[in-house]
ZAFINU-550894 format. One record per residue: z, y, x of N, C-alpha, C in turn. Coordinates in nm, 3 decimals. Layout:
<dopas>
Z:Y:X:Z:Y:X:Z:Y:X
...
</dopas>
This chain:
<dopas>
0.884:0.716:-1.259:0.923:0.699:-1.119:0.800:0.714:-1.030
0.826:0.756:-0.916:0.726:0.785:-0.790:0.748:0.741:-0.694
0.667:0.658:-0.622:0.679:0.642:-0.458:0.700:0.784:-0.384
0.837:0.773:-0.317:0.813:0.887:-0.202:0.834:0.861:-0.047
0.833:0.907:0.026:0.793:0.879:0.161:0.870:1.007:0.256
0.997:0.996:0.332:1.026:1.128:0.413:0.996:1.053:0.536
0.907:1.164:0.637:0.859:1.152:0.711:0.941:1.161:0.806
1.039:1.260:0.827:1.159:1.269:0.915:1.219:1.201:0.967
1.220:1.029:0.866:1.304:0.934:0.875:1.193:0.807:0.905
1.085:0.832:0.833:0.998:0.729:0.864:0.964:0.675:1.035
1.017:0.574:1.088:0.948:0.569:1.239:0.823:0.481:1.233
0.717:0.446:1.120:0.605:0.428:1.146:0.552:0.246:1.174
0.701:0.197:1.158:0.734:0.065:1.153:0.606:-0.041:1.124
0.606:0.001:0.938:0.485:-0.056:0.913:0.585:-0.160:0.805
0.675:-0.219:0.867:0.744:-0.296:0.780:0.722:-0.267:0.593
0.750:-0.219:0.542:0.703:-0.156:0.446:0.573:-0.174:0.362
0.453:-0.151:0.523:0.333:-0.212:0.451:0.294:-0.375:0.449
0.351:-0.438:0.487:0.390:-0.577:0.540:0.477:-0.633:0.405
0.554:-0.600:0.359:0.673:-0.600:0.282:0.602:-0.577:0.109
0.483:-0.521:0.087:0.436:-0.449:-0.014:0.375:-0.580:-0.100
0.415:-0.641:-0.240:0.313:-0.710:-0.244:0.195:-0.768:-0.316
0.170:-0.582:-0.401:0.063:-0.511:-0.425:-0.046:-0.488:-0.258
0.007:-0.404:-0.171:-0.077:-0.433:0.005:-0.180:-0.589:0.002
-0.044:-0.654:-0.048:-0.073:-0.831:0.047:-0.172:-0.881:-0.069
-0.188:-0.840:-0.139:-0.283:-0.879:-0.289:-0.442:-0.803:-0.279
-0.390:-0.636:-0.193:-0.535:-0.542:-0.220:-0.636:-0.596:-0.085
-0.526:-0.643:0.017:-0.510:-0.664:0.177:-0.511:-0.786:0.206
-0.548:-0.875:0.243:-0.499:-1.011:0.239:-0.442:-0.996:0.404
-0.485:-0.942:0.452:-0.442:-0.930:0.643:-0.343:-0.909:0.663
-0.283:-0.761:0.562:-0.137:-0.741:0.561:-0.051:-0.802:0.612
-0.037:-0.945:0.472:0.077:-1.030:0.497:0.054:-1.104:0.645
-0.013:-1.125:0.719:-0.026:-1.169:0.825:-0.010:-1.091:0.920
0.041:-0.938:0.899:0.133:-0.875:0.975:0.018:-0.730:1.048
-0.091:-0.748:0.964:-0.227:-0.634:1.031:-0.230:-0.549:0.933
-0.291:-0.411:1.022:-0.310:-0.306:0.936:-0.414:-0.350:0.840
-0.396:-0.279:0.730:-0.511:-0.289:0.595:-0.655:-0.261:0.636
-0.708:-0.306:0.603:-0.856:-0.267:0.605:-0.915:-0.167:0.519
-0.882:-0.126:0.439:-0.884:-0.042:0.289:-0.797:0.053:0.278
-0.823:0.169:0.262:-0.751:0.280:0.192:-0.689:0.255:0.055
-0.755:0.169:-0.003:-0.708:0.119:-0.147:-0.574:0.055:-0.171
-0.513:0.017:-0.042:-0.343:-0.002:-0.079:-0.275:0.119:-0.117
-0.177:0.101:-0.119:-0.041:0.209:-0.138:-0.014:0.276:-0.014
-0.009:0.157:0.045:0.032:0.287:0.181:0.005:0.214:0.314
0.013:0.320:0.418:-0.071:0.251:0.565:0.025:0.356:0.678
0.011:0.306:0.766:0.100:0.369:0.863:-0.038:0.424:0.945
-0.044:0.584:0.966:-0.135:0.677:0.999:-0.063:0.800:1.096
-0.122:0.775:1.228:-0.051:0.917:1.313:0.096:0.905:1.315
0.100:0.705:1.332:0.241:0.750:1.352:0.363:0.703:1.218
0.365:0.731:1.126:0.388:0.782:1.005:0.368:0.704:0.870
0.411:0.640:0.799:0.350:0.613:0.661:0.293:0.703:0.595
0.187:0.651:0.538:0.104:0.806:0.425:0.056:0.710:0.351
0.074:0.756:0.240:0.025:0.726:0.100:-0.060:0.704:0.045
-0.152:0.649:-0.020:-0.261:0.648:-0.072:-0.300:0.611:-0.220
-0.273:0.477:-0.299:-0.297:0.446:-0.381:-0.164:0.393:-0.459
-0.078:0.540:-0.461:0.060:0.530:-0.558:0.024:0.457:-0.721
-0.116:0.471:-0.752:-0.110:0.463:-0.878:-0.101:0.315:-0.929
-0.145:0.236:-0.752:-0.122:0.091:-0.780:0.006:0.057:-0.771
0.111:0.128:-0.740:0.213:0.080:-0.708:0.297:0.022:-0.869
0.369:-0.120:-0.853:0.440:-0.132:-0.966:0.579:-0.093:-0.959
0.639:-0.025:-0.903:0.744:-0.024:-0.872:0.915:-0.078:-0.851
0.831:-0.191:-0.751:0.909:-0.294:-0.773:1.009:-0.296:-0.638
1.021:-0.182:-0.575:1.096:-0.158:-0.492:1.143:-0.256:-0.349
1.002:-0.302:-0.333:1.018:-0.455:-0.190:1.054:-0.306:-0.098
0.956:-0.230:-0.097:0.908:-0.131:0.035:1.070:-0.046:0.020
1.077:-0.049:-0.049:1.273:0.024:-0.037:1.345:-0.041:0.048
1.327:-0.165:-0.037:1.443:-0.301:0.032:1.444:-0.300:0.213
1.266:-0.338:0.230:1.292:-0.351:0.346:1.306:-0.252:0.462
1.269:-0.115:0.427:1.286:0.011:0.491:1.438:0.031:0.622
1.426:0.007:0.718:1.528:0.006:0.827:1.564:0.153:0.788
1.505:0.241:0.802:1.537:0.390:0.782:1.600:0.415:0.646
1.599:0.382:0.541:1.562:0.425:0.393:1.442:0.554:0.360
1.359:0.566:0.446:1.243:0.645:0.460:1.166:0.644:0.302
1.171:0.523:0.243:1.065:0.544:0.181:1.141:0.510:0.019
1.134:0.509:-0.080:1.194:0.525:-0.203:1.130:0.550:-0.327
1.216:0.505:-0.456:1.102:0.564:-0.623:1.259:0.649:-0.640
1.127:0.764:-0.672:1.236:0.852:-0.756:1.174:0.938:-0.923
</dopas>
């Protein structure tokens, strides 16, 4: 399985990276509702947009699905 991300649908929320809790572990700021400080999470809201970064941490435990208003983001 893979984290994927459609951008089309993504509005950049952030919820997602907030929601992550691999983020809130790499991030401690996260869970307190701030962007990451580190590229080293999974994912960060950039230009707008979620973008990806450190899929390989991801366990795929599907929070960032759950909480997705759009269904933007997904393991496939």
């Amino acid at each position: 399985m893979e984290l994927k991300v459609n951008q089309d649908k993504c509005l950049g929320c952030g919820v997602c990276v907030v929601a992550c809790p691999i983020n809130a572990s790499i991030s401690p700021e996260v869970s307190g509702g701030h962007g990451p400080k580190t590229e080293d999470v999974i994912m960060m809201v950039e230009n707008g947009v979620i973008k990806l970064f450190s899929k390989d941490s991801c366990t795929k435990c599907g929070t960032c699905q759950v909480f997705c208003p759009t269904d933007a983001i997904w393991l496939e």
